[in-house]
C-alpha positions as CSV (number, residue, x, y, z in Angstrom):
1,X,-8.6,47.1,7.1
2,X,-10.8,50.0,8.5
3,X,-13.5,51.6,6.4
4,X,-12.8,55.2,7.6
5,X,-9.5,56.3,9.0
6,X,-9.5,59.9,10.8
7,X,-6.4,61.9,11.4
8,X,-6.5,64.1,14.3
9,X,-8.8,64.0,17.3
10,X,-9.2,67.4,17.8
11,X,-13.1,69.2,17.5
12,X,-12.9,69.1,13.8
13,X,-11.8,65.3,13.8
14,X,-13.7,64.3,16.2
15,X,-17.3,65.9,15.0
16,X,-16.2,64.3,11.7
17,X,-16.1,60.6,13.6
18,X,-19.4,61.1,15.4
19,X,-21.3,61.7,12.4
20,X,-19.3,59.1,10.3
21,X,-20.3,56.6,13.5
22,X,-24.3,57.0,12.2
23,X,-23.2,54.9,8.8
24,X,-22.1,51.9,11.1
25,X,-18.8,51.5,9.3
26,X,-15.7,50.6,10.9
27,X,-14.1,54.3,12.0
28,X,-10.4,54.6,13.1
29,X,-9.2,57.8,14.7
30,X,-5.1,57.9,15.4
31,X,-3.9,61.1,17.4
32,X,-0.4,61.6,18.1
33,X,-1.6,63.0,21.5
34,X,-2.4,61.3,24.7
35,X,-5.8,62.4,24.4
36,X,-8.3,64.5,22.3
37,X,-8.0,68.3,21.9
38,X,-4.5,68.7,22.2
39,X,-4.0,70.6,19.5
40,X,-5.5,73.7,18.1
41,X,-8.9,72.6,19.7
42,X,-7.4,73.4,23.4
43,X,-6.2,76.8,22.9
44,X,-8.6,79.2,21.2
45,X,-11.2,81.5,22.3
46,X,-13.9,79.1,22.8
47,X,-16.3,81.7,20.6
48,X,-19.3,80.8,18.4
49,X,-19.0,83.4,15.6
50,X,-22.6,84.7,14.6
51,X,-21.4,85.0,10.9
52,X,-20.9,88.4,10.2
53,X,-17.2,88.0,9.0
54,X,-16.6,85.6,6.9
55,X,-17.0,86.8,3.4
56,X,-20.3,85.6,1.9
57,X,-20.4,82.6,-0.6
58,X,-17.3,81.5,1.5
59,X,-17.3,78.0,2.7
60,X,-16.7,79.4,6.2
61,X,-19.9,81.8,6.3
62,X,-21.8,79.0,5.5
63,X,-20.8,76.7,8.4
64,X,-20.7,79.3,10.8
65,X,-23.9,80.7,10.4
66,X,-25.3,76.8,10.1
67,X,-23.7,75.8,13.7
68,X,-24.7,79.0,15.2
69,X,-28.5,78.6,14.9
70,X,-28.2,75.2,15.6
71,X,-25.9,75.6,18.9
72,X,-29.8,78.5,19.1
73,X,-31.2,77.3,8.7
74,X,-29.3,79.6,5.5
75,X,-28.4,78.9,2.5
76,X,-25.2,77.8,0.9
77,X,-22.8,80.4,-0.3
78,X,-17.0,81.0,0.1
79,X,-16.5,77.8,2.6
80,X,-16.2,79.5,5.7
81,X,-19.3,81.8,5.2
82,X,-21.5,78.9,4.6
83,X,-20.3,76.7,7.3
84,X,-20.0,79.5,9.8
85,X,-23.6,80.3,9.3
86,X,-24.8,76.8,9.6
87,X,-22.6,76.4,12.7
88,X,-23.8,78.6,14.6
89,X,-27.4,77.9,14.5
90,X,-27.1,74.5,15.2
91,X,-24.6,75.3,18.6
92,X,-27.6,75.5,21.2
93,X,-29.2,71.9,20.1
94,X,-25.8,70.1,19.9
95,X,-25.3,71.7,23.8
96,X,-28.7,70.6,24.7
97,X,-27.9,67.0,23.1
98,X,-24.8,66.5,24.2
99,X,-24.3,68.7,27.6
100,X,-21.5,70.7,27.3
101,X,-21.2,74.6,28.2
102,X,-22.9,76.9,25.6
103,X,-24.0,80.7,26.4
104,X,-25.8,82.9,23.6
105,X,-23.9,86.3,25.3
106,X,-24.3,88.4,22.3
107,X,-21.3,90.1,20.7
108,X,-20.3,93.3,20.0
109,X,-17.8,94.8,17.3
110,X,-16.7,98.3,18.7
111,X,-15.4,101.3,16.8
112,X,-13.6,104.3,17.5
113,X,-13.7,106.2,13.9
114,X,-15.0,106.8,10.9
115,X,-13.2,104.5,9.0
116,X,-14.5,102.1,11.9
117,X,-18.3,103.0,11.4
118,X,-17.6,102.5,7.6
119,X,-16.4,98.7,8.6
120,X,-18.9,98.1,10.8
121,X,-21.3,99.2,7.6
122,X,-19.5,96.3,5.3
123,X,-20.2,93.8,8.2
124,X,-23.3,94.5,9.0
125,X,-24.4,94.4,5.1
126,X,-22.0,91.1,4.6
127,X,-23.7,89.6,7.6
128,X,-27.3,89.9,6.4
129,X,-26.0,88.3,2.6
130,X,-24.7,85.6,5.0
131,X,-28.3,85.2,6.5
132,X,-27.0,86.7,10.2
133,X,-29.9,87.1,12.5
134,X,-30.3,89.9,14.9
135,X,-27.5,92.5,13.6
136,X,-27.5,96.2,14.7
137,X,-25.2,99.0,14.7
138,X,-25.4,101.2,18.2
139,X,-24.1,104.1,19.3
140,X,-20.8,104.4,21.3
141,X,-23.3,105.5,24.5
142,X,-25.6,102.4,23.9
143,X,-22.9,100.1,23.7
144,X,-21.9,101.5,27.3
145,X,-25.0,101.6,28.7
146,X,-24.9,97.4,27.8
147,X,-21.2,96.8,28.9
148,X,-20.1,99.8,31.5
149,X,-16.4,99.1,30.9
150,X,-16.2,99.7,27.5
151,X,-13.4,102.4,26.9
152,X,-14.5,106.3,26.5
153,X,-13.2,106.5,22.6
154,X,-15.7,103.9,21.5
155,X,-18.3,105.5,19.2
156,X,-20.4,102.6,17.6
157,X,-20.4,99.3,18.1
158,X,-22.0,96.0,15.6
159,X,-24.5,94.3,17.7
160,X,-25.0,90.6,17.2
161,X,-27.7,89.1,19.3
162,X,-26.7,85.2,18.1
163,X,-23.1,85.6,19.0
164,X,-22.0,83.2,22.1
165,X,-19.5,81.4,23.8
166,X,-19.0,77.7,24.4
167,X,-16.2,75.6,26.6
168,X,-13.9,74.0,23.7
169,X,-12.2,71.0,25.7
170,X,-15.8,70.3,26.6
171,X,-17.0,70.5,23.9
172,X,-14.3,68.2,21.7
173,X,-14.7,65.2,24.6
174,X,-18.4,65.5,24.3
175,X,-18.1,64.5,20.2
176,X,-15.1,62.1,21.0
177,X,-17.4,60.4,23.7
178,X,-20.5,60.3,21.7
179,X,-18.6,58.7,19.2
180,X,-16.6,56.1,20.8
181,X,-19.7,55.1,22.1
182,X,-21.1,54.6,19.1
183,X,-18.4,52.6,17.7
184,X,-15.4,54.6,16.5
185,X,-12.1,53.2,18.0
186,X,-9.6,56.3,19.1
187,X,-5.9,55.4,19.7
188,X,-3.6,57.7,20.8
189,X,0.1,58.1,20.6
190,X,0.0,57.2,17.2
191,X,1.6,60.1,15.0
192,X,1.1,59.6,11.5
193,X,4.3,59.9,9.3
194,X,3.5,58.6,5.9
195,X,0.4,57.8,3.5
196,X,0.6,55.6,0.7
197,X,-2.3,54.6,-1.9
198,X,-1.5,50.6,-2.2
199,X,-4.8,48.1,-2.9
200,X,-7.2,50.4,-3.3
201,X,-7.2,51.8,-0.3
202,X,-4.5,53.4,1.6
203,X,-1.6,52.5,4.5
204,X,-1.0,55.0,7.4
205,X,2.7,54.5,9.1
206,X,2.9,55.8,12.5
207,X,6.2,57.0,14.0
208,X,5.8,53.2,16.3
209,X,6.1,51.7,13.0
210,X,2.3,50.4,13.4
211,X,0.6,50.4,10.1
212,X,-3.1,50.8,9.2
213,X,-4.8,49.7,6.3
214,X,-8.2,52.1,5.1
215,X,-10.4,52.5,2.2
216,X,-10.7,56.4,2.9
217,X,-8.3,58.5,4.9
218,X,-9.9,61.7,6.3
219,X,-7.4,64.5,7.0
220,X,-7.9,66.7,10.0
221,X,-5.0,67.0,11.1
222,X,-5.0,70.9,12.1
223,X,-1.6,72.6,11.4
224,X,-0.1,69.4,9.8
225,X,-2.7,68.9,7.4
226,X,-0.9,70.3,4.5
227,X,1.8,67.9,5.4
228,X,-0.1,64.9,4.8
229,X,-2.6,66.4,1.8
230,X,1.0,66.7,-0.2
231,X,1.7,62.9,0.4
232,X,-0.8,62.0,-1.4
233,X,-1.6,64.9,-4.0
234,X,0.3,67.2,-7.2
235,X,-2.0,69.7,-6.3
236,X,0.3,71.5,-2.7
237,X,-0.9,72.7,0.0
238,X,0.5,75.2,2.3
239,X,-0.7,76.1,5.7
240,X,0.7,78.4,7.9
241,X,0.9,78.2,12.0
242,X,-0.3,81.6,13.3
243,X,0.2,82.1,16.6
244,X,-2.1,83.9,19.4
245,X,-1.6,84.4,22.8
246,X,-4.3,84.6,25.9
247,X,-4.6,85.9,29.3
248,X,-7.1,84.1,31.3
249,X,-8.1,85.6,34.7
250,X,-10.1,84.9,38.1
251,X,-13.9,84.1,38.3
252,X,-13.4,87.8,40.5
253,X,-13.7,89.1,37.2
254,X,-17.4,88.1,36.7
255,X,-19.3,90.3,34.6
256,X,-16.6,92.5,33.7
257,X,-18.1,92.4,30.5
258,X,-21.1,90.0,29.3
259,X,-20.5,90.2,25.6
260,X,-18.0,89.2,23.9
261,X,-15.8,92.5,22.9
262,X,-14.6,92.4,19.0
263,X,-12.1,95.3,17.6
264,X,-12.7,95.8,13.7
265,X,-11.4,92.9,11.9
266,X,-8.2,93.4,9.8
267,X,-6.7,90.8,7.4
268,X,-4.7,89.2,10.3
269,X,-8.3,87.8,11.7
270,X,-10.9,89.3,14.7
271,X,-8.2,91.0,16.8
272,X,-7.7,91.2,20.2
273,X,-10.8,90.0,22.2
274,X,-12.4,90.6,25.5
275,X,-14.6,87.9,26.5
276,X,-16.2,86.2,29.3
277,X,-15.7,82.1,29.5
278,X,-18.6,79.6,30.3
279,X,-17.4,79.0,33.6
280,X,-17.3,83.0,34.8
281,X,-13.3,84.1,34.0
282,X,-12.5,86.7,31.5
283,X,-9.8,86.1,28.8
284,X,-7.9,88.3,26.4
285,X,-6.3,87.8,23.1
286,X,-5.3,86.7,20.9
287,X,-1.9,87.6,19.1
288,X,-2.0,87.0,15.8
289,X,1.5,86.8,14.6
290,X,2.8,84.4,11.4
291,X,5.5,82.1,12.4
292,X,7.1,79.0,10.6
293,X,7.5,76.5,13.8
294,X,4.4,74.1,14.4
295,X,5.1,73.3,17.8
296,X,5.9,77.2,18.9
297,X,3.3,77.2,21.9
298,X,4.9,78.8,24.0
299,X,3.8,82.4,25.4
300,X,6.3,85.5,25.1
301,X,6.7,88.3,27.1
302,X,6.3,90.5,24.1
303,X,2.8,89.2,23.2
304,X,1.7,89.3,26.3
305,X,2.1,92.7,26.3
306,X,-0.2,93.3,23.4
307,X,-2.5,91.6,24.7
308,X,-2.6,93.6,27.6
309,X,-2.5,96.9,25.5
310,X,-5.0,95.7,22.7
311,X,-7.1,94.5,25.1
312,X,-7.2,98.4,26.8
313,X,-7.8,99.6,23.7
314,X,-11.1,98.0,24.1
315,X,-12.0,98.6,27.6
316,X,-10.8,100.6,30.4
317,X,-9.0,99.3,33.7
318,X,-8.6,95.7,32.7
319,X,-8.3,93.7,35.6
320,X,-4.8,92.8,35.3
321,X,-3.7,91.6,39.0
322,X,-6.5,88.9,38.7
323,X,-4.4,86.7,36.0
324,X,-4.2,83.1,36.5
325,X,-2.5,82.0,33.6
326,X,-1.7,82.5,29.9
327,X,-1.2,80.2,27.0
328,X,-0.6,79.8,23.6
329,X,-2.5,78.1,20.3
330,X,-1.8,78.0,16.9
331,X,-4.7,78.6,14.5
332,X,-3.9,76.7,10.6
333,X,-4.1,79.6,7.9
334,X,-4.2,78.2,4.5
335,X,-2.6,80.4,1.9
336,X,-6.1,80.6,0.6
337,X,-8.0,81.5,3.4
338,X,-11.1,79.5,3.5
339,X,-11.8,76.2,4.5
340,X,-10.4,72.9,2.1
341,X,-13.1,70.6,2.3
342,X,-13.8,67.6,0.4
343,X,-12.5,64.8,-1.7
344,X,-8.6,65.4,-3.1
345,X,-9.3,65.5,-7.0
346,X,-6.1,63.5,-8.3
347,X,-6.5,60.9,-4.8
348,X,-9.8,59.6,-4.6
349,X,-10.9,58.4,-1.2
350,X,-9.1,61.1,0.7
351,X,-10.9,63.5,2.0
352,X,-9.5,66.9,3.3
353,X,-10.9,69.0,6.2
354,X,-7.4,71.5,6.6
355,X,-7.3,75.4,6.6
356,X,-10.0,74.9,9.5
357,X,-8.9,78.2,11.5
358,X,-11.7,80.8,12.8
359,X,-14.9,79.9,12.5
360,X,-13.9,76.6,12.6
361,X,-14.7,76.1,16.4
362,X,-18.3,77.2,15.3
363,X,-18.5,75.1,12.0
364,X,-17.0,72.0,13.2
365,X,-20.8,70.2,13.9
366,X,-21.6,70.7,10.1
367,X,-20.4,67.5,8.3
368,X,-23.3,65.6,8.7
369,X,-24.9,68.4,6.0
């Protein structure tokens, strides 16, 4: 029997082992891939959210902002606002510690109205309740004179000086590594099927028809988490896959833009981005479209063409004819919307981490708080 068992290697999962590997308890990790990050983790936009966004109090502001200053210190407030706070401060020391690919580019959230300046108002207010650092609103001719290519019909843009971009596979095998090293066991090809509370403790079955004995089950297990969090609980879950699409083009397109390029949030998420990566490409996207298939990765011709049209909306003569490749990730929207984090109140001794959609790439180096 393990001490810990960990569902899911992907950043979330894995961040959660490293820490867990500081107790010196016995730490089990089983991912139904052949490796780490082959999940949510591998396709996203590899962004460290400044904080701005989530709503304050919200578990995800507070991890956000945390791991933001500390990939460059607030206070708690729902999930995601605290964790997306905390994340990103602590984003440039984890980089330093554990040497992957971290950039503080800034970030810009453009407008193109008046109903636009009046969002850009909320955010920049909501970010300084969530303790954002270094928040402006600019002029449409400012925000040009920083990033040329920005289109003609932007007219102000939210400034934040602590948004940045990091490499997310490098990022997830840096935490996997650190942890493995430090004890925690990873297998792979083991996909988790069922959960039952026996002994006090719990046994995992695997698809193999391997079984593990734990005293605590963590749950990170992305899209599937729900899945597994109503094995064990009355109290449902429900998470839906929602899909986004990306362009990614040549390292010819260096310094197309330095920042990374927001449109005005809507309920769907941060839009359709422009960004550049840690090694020197630009990417586009994402879609952000709803579906009911977990394992619907694949790219469509239809939302590759909103990328390509959202992503004009933003700035003028995108480099199409330098794209290398697209792809396709599912991010896991909880019916609530913010993080669910913590013990399961009618199964004690497992612990959820599911919901963990944007900022969750940002927040993911919080658990040790």
């Amino acid at each position: 029997m393990v001490d810990v068992l960990i569902i899911g290697a992907g950043v979330t999962g894995s961040a959660i082992a490293r820490e867990l590997a500081r107790t010196k308890r016995s730490i089990l990790v089983l991912e139904r891939g052949l490796d780490v990050c082959e999940g949510t983790s591998k396709a996203n936009s590899g962004i460290v959210h400044a904080g701005h966004d989530a709503k304050p109090g919200s578990m995800k502001a507070r991890m956000n902002i945390m791991g933001s200053r500390m990939m460059h210190d607030a206070k708690p407030g729902s999930m995601k606002a605290r964790m997306n706070i905390m994340g990103s401060r602590m984003m440039p020391a984890l980089s330093r510690e554990l040497d992957f690919p971290f950039e503080n580019n800034t970030s810009l959230v453009i407008g193109m109205s008046a109903e636009d300046r009046e969002t850009l108002e909320e955010l920049l207010e909501q970010g300084r309740k969530n303790g954002v650092e270094d928040l402006s609103i600019i002029s449409g001719q400012e925000a040009r004179r920083l990033e040329p290519n920005l289109s003609e019909n932007v007219t102000c843009a939210l400034r934040c000086g602590t948004g940045g971009i990091v490499d997310p596979f490098l990022l997830n095998i840096a935490l996997a590594e650190n942890a493995n090293v430090n004890g925690v066991q990873f297998e792979f090809g083991r996909e988790v099927t069922d959960i039952k509370r026996e002994r006090g403790g719990f046994v995992v079955k695997c698809a193999d028809g391997s079984l593990y004995e734990a005293k605590f089950v963590v749950n990170a297990a992305g899209v599937y988490a729900d899945r597994f969090h109503n094995m064990v609980s009355a109290h449902k879950l429900h998470i839906t896959p929602r899909r986004g699409e990306y362009l990614l083009m040549d390292k010819k397109t260096l310094g197309f833009v330095h920042a990374t390029i927001f449109q005005c949030p809507t309920k769907m998420g941060k839009g359709v981005l422009v960004t550049p990566t840690c090694h020197g490409n630009l990417l586009i996207g994402p879609t952000a479209e709803d579906i009911d298939d977990k394992e619907a990765t694949a790219t469509t011709a239809k939302g590759l063409a909103e990328v390509l049209a959202k992503a004009g909306l933003s700035a003028e003569h995108i480099p199409v004819r330098q794209v290398i490749t697209s792809f396709c990730g599912l991010r896991a929207h909880e019916d609530g919307g913010d993080f669910i984090l913590g013990e399961c109140a009618d199964c004690p001794g497992f612990f959820d981490a599911a919901g963990i959609e944007s900022p969750g790439l940002t927040s993911a180096y919080i658990w040790r708080s």
